[in-house]
C-alpha positions in Angstrom: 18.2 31.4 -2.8 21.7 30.4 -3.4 22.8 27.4 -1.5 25.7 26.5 -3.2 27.1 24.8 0.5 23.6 21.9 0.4 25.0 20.6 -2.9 28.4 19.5 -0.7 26.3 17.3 1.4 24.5 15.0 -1.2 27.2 11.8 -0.4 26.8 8.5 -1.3 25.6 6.4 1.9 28.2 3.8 2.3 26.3 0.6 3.3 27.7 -3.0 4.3 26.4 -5.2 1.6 25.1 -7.8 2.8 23.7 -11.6 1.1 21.1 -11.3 -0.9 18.6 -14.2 1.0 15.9 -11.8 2.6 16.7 -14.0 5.7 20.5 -13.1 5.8 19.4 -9.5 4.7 17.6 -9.6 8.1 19.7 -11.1 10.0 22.6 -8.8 9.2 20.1 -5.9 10.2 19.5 -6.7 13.4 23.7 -7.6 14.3 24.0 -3.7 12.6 21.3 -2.3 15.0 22.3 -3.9 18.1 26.0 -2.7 17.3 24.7 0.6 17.1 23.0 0.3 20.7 26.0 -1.6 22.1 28.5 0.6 20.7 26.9 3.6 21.7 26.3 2.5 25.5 29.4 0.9 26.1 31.9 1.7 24.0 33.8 -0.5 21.2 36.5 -1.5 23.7 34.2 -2.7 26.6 32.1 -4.2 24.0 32.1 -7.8 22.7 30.8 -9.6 19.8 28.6 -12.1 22.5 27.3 -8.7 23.6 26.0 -7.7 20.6 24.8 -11.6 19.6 23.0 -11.4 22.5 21.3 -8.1 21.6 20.5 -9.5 18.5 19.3 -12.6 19.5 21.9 -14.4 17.0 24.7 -17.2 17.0 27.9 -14.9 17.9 29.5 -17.1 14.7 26.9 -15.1 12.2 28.9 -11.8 13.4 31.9 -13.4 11.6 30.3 -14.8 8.5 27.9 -11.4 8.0 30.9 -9.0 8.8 34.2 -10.8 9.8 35.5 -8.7 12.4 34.0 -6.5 15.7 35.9 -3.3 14.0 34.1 -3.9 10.9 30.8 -4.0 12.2 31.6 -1.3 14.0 32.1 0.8 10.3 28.8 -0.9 9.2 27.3 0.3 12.0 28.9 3.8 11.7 27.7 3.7 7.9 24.3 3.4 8.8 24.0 6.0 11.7 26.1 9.0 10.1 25.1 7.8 6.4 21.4 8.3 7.5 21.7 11.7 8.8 24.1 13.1 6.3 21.6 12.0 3.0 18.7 13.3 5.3 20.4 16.7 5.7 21.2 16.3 2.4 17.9 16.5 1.3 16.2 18.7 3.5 18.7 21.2 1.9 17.5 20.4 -1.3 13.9 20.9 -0.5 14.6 24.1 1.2 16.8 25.8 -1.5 14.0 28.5 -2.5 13.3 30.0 0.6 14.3 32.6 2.2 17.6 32.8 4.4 15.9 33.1 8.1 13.8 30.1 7.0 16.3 27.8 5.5 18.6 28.4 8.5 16.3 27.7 11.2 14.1 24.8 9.4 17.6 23.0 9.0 18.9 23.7 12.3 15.8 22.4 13.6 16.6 19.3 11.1 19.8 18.9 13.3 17.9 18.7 16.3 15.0 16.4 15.8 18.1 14.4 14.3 19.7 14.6 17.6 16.4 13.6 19.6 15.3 10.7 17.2 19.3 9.1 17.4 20.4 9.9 21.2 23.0 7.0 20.1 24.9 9.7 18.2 25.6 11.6 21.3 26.6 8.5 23.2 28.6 7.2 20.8 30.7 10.3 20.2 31.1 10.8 24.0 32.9 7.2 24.2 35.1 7.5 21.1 36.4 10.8 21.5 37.9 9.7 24.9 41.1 8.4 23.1 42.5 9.2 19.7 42.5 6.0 18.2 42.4 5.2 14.2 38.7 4.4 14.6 37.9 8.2 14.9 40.0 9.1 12.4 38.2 7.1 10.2 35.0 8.0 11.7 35.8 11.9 11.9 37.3 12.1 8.0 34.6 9.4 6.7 31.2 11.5 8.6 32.4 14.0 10.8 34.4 16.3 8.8 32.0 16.2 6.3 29.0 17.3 8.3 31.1 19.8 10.7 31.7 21.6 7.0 28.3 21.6 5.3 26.7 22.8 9.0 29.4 25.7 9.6 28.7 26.5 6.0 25.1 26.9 7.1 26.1 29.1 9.7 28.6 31.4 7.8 25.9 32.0 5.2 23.1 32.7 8.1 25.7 35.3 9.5 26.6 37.0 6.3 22.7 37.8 5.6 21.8 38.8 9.2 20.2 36.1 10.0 22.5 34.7 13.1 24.2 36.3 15.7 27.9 36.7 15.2 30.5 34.2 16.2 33.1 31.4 15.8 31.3 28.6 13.8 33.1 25.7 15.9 31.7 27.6 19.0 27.8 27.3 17.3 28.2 24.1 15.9 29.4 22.6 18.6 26.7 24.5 21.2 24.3 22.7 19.2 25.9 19.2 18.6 26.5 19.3 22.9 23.0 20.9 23.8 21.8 17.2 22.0 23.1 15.3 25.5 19.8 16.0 26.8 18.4 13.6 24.5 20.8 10.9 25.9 19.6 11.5 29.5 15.9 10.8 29.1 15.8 8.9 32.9 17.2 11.9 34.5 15.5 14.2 32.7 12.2 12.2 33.6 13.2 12.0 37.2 14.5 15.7 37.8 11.4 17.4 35.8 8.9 15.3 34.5 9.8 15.8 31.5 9.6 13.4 28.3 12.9 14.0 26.0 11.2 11.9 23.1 8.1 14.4 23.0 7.2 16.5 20.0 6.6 19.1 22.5 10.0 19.0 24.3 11.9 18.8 21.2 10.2 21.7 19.7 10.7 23.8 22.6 14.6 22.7 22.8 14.3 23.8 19.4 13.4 27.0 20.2 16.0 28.0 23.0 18.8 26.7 20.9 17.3 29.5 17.9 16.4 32.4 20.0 20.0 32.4 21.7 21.2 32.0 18.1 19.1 33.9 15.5 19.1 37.6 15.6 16.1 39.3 16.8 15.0 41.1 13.9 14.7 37.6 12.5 13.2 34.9 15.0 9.8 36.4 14.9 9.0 32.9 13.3 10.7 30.4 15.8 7.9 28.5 16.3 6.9 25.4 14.6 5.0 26.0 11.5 1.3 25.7 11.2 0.3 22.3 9.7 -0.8 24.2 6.5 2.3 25.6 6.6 4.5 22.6 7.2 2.2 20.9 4.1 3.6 23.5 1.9 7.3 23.7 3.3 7.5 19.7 3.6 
């Protein structure tokens, strides 16, 4: 199968560089994590740098020796969250460059989602910056965003050139999927309206599904399903 689109995707994670003391290294982790969470919940503007000292459980002065300033945290933090995804779709890609079209398609969709379920911060964070244009989405969009948006709608051209997905504008798919992923940010009211568990293998695989039968042409979705754990030993 010629993929010549997953080769795009193989970037270089940018990552903060941090001391090299294993206790710094630590430290510096958890200030990156809680920024994530703290970012994501509440925005960069409503958050502060006590905030996320708190969160950590750290002096707020290690936020300015580790990273120097809130907004550069903020890229760290950025770095870490897209960078993760992107080499990860990156190399599912890879993995999946043999198989057929129908497959590849809906083995890396369903990449995107369990993506989507496993980092609800994603969703959360997007929601809050893409209130205002600022320069932090810029940087964000042309640094992750763009970059992803392409490789995906890649995806999707080549799935509707071979029959495999229904036809369409690729913004329209791509961004069906990337907005069906709120769910995942809702777990409480999804919990309280249904009973439902967002974070279950059985929830996400059935999100999964919906998203690909509305998607995938019928003469190829006979296979929507979750592979068989033979199966996934010899796809995986």
């Amino acid at each position: 199968m010629n993929t010549p689109f997953a080769t795009n995707l193989r970037f270089a994670e940018s990552r903060y560089e941090v001391p090299r003391s294993n206790r710094s290294s630590e430290t510096s982790n958890r200030i990156v994590t809680a920024g994530i969470l703290a970012f994501s919940n509440r925005g960069f503007s409503n958050t502060s740098t006590r905030d996320i000292a708190s969160l950590a459980g750290v002096n707020q002065g290690l936020i300015t020796y580790h990273f120097g300033s809130k907004e550069h945290l903020w890229k760290v933090a950025m770095d870490r969250l897209f960078g993760d995804f992107r080499n990860g779709l990156a190399d599912r890609m890879h993995e999946l460059r043999d198989v057929d079209v129908p497959t590849y398609l809906r083995l890396i969709l369903r990449e995107f989602v369990r993506f989507s379920a496993h980092s609800p911060y994603v969703v959360r964070l997007m929601t809050e910056e893409a209130k205002t244009p600022t320069k932090r989405l810029d940087w964000l969009v042309d640094r992750h965003i763009k970059p992803v948006y392409q490789a995906v709608t890649g995806l999707l051209l080549a799935g509707q050139q071979a029959g495999a997905l229904r036809p369409g504008p690729v913004v329209n798919i791509y961004y069906h999927f990337v907005g069906s992923s709120l769910v995942f940010a809702l777990p409480d009211e999804v919990r309280r309206v249904s009973g439902a568990d967002v974070a279950s293998s059985a929830f996400i695989d059935a999100h999964a599904d919906c998203l690909l039968a509305m998607l995938m042409e019928k003469s190829t979705a006979r296979s929507l399903k979750p592979a068989s754990p033979a199966r996934k030993r010899r796809i995986d």
